[in-house]
C-alpha positions in Angstrom: 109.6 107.5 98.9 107.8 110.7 97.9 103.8 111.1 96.8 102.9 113.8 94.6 99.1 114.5 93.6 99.2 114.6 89.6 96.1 117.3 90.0 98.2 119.6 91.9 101.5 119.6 94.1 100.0 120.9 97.2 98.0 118.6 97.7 99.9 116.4 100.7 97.7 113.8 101.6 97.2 110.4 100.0 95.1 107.2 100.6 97.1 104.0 100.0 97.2 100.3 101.2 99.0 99.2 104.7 98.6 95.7 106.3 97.9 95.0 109.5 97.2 92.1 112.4 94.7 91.8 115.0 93.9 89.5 118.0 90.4 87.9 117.5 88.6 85.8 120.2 87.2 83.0 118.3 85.3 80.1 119.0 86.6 76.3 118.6 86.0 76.5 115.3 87.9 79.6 114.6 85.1 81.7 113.8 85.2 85.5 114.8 83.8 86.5 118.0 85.1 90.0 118.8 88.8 91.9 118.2 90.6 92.6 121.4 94.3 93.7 121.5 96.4 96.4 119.2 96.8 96.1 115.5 100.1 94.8 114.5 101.3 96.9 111.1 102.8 93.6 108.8 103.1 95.5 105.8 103.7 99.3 105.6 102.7 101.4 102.3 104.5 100.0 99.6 105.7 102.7 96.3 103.9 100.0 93.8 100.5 100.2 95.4 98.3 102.4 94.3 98.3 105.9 96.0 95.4 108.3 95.5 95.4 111.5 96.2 92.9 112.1 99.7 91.9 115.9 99.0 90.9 115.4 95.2 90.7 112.0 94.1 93.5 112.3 91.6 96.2 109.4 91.4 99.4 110.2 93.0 102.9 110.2 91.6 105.4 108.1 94.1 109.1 107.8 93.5 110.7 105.6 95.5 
């Protein structure tokens, strides 16, 4: 996969969606206390989110 800023090709840094997992303490009702642990990474960026570029704000071009 390969992110290209439509604005211009130098540009080499983009802002895109990844999923992760936490450990929570909750109470007996599930409800959040506080986040403890690592994060987890479930999902890693995918070519078919969306991918903006981070230095102007232009979308990105990805190939996959």
């Amino acid at each position: 996969m390969k992110a290209t800023c439509s604005k211009n090709k130098d540009h080499d840094k983009f802002v895109t969606v990844a999923h992760v997992s936490e450990d929570w303490v909750v109470d007996r009702e599930g409800n959040w206390i506080s986040t403890i642990g690592s994060q987890e990474t479930v999902a890693h960026p995918h070519p078919e989110n969306t991918w903006t570029c981070y230095l102007c704000g232009e979308p990105a071009i990805v190939e996959n």
